[in-house]
C-alpha positions as CSV (number, residue, x, y, z in Angstrom):
1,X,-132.9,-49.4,-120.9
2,X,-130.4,-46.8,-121.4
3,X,-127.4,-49.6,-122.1
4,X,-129.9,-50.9,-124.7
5,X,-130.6,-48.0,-126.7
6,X,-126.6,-46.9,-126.4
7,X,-125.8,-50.3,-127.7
8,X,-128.2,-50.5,-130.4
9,X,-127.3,-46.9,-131.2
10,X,-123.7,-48.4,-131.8
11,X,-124.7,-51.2,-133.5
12,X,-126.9,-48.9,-136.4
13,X,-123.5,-46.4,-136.7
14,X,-121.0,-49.5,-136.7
15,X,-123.7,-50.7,-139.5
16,X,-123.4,-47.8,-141.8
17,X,-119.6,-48.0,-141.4
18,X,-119.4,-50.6,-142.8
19,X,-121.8,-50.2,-145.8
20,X,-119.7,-47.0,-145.8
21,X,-116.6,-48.6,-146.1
22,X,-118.3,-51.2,-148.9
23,X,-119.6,-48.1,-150.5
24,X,-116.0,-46.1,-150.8
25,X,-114.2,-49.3,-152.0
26,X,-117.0,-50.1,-154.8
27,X,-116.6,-46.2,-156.0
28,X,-112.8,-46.3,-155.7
29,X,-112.6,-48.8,-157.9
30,X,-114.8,-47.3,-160.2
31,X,-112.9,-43.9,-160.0
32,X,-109.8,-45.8,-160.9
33,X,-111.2,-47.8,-163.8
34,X,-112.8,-44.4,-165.5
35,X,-109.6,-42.5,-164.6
36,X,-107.3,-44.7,-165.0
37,X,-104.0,-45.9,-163.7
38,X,-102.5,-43.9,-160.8
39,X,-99.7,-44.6,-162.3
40,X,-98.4,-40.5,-162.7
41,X,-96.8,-41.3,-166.5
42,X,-99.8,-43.3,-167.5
43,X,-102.1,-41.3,-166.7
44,X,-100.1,-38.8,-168.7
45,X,-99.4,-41.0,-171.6
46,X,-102.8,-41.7,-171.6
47,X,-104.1,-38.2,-171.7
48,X,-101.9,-37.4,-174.7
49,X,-103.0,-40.0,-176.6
50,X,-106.9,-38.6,-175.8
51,X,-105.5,-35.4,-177.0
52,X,-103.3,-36.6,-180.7
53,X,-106.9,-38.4,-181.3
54,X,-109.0,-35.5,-180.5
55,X,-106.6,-33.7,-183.1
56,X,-106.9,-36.3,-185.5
57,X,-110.8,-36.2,-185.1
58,X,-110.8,-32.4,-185.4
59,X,-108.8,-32.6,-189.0
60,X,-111.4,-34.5,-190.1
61,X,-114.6,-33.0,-189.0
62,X,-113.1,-29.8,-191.2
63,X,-112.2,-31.9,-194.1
64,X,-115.6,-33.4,-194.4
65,X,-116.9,-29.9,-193.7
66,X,-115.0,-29.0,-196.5
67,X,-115.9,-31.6,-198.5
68,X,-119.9,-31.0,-197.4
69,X,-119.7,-27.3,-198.4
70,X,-118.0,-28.6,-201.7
71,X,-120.6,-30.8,-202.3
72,X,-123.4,-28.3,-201.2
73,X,-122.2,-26.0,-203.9
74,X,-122.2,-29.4,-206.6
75,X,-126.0,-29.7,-205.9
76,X,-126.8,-26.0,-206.1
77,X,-125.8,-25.7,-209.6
78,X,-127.4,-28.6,-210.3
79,X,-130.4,-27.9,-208.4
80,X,-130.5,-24.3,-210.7
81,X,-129.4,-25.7,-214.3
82,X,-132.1,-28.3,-213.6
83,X,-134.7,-25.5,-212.8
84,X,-133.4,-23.7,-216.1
85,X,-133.4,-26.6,-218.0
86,X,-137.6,-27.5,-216.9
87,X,-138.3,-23.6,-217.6
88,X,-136.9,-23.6,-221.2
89,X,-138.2,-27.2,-221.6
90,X,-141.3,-25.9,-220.9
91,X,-141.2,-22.2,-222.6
92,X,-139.7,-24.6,-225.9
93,X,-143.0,-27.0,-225.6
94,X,-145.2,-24.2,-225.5
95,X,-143.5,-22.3,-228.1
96,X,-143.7,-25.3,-230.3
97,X,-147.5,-25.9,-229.7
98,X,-148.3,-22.0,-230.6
99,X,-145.4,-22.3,-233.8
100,X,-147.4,-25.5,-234.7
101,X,-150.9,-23.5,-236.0
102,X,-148.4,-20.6,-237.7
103,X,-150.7,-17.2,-237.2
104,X,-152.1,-15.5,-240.6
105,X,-149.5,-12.7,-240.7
106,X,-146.3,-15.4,-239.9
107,X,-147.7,-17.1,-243.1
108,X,-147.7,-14.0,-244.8
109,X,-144.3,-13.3,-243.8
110,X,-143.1,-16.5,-244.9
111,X,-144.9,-15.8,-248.5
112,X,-142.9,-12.9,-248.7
113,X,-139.9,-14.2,-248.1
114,X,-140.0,-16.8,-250.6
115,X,-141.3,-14.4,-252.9
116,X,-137.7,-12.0,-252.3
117,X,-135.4,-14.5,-252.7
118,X,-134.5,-14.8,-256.6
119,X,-133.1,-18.6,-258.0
120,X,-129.3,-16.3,-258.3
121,X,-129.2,-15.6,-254.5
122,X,-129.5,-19.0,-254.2
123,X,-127.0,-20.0,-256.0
């Protein structure tokens, strides 16, 4: 009894060895593919490169930015002379509308213009 269960005992330790061993060989060589070489000057030359294209990526996340704010600014004034542009539009349509049935006293004063300009001021 006791040689049994000291024997299966070992057997269930020698067991997760092993799937141990399996285990630390499967993530070892997934370390090394997502790290890299070991190779010391690989390893380095590859983490400058990572760097000069984090740079490179840097330069132009602030030139679009740039270009974004530039751009921003474009369709603000556009956004405001088109605003503008509808206001007077519409102040010009209603003005026309109200100039279109000329009041009493605008007729009046047109009358009396006429009336104050002599043919020799025209001339």
């Amino acid at each position: 009894g006791i040689i049994f269960g000291y024997d299966f005992t070992l057997y269930v330790v020698l067991q997760d060895n092993e799937t141990l061993i399996a285990r630390y060989g499967k993530l070892s060589e997934e370390h090394d593919k997502l790290v890299g070489h070991r190779n010391h000057k690989q390893r380095i030359r590859y983490h400058m490169s990572v760097k000069k294209e984090n740079a490179l990526l840097r330069e132009e996340v602030a030139r679009l930015k740039g270009r974004l704010t530039f751009k921003s600014g474009q369709v603000d004034e556009l956004e405001t002379a088109l605003t503008r542009h509808s206001s007077h539009k519409l102040l010009s349509e209603q003005a026309g509308v109200e100039s279109s049935t000329p009041s009493r006293h605008s007729r009046e004063q047109s009358v009396e213009i006429k009336e104050n300009i002599s043919p020799k001021s025209c001339q």
